[in-house]
N, C-alpha and C positions, 0 to 999 in steps of 0.2 A: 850502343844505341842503334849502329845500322843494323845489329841482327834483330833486332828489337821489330824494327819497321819490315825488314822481311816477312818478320813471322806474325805479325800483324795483317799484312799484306796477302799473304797464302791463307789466314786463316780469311779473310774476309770475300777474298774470291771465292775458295770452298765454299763457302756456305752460302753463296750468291746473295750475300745482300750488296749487288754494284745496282739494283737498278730494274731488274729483270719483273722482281716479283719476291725472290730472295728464296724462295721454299724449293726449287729444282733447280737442278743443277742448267749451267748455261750447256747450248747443243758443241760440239766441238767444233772446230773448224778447218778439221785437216781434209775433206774432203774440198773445202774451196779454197783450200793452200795449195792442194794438187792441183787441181784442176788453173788456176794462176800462173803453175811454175813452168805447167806441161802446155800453155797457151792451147786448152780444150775451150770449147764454146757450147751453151745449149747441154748446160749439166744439171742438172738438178739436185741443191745443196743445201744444207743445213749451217746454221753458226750462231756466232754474236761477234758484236764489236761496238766501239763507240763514237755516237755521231761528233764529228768533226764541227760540223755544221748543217744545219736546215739550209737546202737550197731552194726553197719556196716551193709553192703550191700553188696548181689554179683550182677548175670544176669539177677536175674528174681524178686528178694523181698529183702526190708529195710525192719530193725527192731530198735524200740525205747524203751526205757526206759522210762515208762511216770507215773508220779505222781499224783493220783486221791483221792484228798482229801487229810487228817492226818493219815487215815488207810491204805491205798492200792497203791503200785505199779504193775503197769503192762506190758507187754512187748506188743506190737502193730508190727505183722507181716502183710507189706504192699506190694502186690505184683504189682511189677512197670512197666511191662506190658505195656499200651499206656499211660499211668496215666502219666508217669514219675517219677522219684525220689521225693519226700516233701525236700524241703532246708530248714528244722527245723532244730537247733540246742538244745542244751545245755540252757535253760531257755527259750525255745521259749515254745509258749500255743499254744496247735492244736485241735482241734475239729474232732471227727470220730465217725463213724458207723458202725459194724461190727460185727461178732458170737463172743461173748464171751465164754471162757472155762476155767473152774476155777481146780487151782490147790490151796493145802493149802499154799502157798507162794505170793499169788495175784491173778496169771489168766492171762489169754492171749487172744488177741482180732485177731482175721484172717478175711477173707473174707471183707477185706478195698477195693473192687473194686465193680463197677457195674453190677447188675446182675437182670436184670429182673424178672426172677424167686423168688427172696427172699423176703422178709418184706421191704418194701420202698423201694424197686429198689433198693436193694445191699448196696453196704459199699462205706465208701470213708474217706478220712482226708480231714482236710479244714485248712490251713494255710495262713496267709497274702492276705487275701481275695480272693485266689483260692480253686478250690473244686480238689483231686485228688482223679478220680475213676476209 
């Protein structure tokens, strides 16, 4: 039965139906496991993970609690902007882009909006098969 749920498990991550959108693959996140383990600051990174929790919102930026990997929490400051609010909760998976800055507590991802100026045209979260940038 537990190989069962394994491979259940492996098949449903493959195919990304956690949440994403389901039709692409989630971004990896070994560039911000590096960058975490080597306490680099001001990296510019790709990933997913799942919010822990919404840590509210005012007029201008949401922030999440988001889970990346067995080792690291991070806090994901999204400024909402024309983007609009992410309607992630609590076990939802998001995919984002964004400068990472590491503190010895996790780290923190900012610049989640579009920006032509920066590496890939800026940041963004991508939830429920929309991109918010």
């Amino acid at each position: 039965m537990r190989r069962f749920g394994v491979v259940l498990f492996t098949l449903f991550v493959t195919l990304g139906g956690v949440g994403c959108g389901g039709e692409e693959e989630l971004p990896s996140n070994d560039r911000l496991l590096d960058a975490f383990l080597e306490g680099r600051t001001g990296v510019w990174v790709s990933g997913h993970g799942t919010v822990i929790r919404p840590l509210g919102s005012d007029q201008t930026s949401q922030r999440f609690l988001v889970r990346v990997g067995d080792d690291l929490a991070l806090v994901i400051r999204h400024r909402i902007g024309s983007a609009g609010q992410v309607p992630a909760g609590r076990d939802d998976v998001i995919a984002f882009q964004g400068r990472y800055e590491f503190h010895g507590g996790g780290g923190e991802l900012i610049m989640t909006h579009a920006d032509p100026g920066q590496p890939g045209g800026g940041g963004w979260i991508e939830f429920d098969g929309k991109r918010y940038e």
